[in-house]
Structure formats: C-alpha cells, structure tokens
C-alpha positions as CSV (number, residue, x, y, z in Angstrom):
1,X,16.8,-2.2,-2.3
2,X,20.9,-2.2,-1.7
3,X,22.8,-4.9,-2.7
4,X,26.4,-5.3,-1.6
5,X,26.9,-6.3,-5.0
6,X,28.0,-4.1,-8.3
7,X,24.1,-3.8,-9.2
8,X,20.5,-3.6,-7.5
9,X,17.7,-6.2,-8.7
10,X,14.9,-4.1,-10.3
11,X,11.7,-4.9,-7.8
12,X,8.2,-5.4,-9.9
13,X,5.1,-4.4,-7.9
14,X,2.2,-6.1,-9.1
15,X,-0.2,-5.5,-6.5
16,X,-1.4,-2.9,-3.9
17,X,-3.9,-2.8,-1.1
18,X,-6.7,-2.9,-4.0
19,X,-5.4,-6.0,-5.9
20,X,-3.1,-6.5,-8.7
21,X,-2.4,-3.2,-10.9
22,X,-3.7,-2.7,-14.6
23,X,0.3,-2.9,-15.5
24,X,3.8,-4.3,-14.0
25,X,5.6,-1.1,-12.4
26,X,9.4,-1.9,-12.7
27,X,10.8,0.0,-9.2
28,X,14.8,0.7,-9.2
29,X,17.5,2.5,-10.6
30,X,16.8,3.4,-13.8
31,X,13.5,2.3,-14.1
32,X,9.6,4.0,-14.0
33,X,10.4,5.1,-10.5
34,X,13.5,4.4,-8.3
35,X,11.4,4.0,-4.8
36,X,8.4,2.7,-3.7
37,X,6.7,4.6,-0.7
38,X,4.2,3.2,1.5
39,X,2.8,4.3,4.2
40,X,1.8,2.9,8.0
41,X,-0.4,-0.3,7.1
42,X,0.0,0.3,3.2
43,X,1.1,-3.0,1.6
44,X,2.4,-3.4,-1.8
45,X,3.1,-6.9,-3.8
46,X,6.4,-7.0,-5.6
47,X,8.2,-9.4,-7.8
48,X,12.1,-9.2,-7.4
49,X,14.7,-11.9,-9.4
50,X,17.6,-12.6,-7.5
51,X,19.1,-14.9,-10.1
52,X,21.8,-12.8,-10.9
53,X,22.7,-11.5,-7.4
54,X,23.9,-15.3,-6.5
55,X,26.3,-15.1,-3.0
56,X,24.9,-11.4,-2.1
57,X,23.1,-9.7,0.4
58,X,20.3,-6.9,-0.5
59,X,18.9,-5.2,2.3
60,X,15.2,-3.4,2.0
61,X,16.1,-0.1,3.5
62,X,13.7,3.0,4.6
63,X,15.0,6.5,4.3
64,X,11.3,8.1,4.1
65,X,10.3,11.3,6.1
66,X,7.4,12.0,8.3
67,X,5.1,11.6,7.9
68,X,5.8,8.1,6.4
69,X,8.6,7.7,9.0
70,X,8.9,9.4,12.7
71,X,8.4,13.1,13.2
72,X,12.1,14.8,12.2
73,X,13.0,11.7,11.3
74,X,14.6,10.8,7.7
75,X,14.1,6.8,8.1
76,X,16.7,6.2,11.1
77,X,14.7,4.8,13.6
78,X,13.7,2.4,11.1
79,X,16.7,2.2,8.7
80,X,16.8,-1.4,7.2
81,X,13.7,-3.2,6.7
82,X,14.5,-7.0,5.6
83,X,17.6,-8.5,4.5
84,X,18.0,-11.2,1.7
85,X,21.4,-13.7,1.6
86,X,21.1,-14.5,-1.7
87,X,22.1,-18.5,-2.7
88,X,23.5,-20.1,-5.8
89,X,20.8,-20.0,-8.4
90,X,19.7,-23.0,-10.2
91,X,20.5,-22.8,-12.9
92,X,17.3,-25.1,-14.2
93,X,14.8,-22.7,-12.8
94,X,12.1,-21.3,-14.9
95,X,12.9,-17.3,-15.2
96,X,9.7,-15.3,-16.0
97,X,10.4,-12.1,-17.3
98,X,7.8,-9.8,-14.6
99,X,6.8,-7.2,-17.4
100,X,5.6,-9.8,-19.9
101,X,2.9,-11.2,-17.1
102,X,-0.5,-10.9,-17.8
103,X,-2.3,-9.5,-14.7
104,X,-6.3,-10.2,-13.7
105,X,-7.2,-6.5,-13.1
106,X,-10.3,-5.2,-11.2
107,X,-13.8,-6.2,-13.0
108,X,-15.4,-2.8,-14.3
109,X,-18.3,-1.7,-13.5
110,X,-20.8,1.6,-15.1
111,X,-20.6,4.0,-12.5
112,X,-24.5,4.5,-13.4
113,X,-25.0,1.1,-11.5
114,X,-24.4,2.3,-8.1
115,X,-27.8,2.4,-6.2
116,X,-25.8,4.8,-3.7
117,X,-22.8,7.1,-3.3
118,X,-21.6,7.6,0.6
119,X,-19.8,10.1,1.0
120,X,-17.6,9.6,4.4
121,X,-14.4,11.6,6.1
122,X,-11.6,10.2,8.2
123,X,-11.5,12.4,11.7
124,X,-9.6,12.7,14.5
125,X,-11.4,13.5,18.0
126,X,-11.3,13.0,22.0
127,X,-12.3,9.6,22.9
128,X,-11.8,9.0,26.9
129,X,-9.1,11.7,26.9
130,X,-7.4,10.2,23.8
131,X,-7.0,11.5,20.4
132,X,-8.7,8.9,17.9
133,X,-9.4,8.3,14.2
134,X,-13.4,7.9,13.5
135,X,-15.6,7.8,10.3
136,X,-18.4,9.8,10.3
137,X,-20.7,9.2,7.2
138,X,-22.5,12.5,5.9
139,X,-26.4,12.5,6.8
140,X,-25.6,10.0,9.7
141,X,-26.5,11.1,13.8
142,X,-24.9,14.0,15.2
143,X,-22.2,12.1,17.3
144,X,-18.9,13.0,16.2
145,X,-18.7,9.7,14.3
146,X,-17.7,6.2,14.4
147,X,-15.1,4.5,16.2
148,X,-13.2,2.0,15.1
149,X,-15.0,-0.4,17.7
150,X,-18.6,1.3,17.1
151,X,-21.2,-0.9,16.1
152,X,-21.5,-1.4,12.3
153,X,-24.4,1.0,11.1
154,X,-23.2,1.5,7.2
155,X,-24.9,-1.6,6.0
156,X,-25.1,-1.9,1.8
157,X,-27.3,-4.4,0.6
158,X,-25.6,-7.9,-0.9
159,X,-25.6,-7.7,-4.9
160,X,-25.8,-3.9,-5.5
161,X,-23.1,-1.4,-6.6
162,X,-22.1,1.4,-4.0
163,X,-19.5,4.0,-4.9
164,X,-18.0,5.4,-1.2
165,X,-16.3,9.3,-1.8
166,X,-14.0,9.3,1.7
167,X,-11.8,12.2,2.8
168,X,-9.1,12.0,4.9
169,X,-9.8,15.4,7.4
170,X,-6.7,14.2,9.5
171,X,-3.4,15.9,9.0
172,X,-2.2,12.2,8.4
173,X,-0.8,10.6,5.3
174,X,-3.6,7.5,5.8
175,X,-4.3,4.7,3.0
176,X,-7.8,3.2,3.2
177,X,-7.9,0.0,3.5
C-alpha cells in the first residue's frame, strides 16, 4: 500500500486460498513482513483501518518480478492495482484492533485417518498444438494426464479422509487451488 499521506495503514491478512490463517499477519512497514506476494489466481483476505488516513488516497501498487509479474518485467505493466479515496471517519464507529481477533482455523485431522494418499504432479504438454497445464495422478492410464476439461476420474469417496501430495513439474510459480 502507498498513501499520499505522512504514513501507510498496516494491511492484516487473515485469510488465504485455504481459509482463515492459525494467526493475524500484520503486512507493512515495520511489521512481520512489509509485502504481501501473490501469485496469478492466488487470493489473500486482508483487514486494512483507514480511520486515520481520513481525506487520503492509498493506492495498492505491484512492483513484483516474473514470474509473479510479466517476463523482464518489475511490476510496470501492471503498476497500481486499486485505489482507495479515503472519507471522513466516523468518529462513532466501532474500531477492532485486527491482531486481538480470534480466527476459526482449519478442523484437524490424524493423518492416520486418511484411507488414501494421491500423489499427483502439475505438467505442462502439447494439446492441439498448444502448450497446456494437466494433472496426471501416479498409477493412473498412460495418457500424458488430465486436462483441465477431462472428465473427472479422481473420485474420493464422501466421508473419508484423503491426503493429496501434488508437485508442480512446470517451471511456473502456480498456487493450487
């Protein structure tokens, strides 16, 4: 985040493509870390108070590298992300201070549950002259593997545990999701 303003609200991300985290990461300068990198599809849910940034603008800007931006490219092609005109705070509004929130984290489970572990890699391959992502699962035919628009044949059974080992084969950075 820059603000035109003498100081740059501290983001709090709660949440990633998995749910919320175990613990609030505070994301700015000065804080746990002073960025927060995501890459193509990747989404991350943050908490930001604006209360004391009352008559500015902060701009969500992107100055990441391939291969979270463009080949060569140090976030210019994409160089400002969202913008926020900040309004007068009310001053009756409830504040909640982000790190004091309690968050609902994932629901454990004994590993020693799981009535199957998949193991499954991210490739890349020709498809009709076209280089494309598929998933192959190990054990499954001898095609390459799946497409994305490939009928479903990875089928767990409803109320059992499966733990899935992928690898990403590609040369891409590539969150699962």
């Amino acid at each position: 985040l820059e603000s035109d303003g003498e100081t740059t609200p501290t983001m709090y991300q709660i949440g990633t493509d998995l749910g919320f985290l175990q613990e609030v990461v505070p994301i700015g300068p000065g804080q746990d870390t002073d960025s927060l990198l995501l890459g193509p599809a990747e989404r991350a849910d943050v908490l930001v108070d604006f209360s004391n940034h009352a008559g500015e603008t902060i701009t969500v800007t992107n100055d990441a590298a391939f291969p979270f931006g463009s080949p060569g490219d140090t976030g210019t092609n994409l160089p400002e992300l969202a913008q926020f005109q900040v309004r007068d705070a009310d001053p009756e509004a409830p504040v909640v201070d982000p790190t004091a929130l309690r968050l609902p984290g994932p629901e454990p489970f004994p590993e020693e549950s799981a009535v199957r572990t998949r193991q499954m890699g991210l490739d890349t391959g020709p498809l009709n002259g076209l280089d494309s992502h598929f998933l192959d699962e190990e054990g499954g035919r001898d095609a390459p593997g799946e497409h994305w628009g490939d009928p479903i044949l990875t089928r767990p059974q409803v109320g059992t545990t499966e733990i899935w080992e992928l690898e990403n084969r590609t040369g891409d950075a590539h969150p699962i999701h």
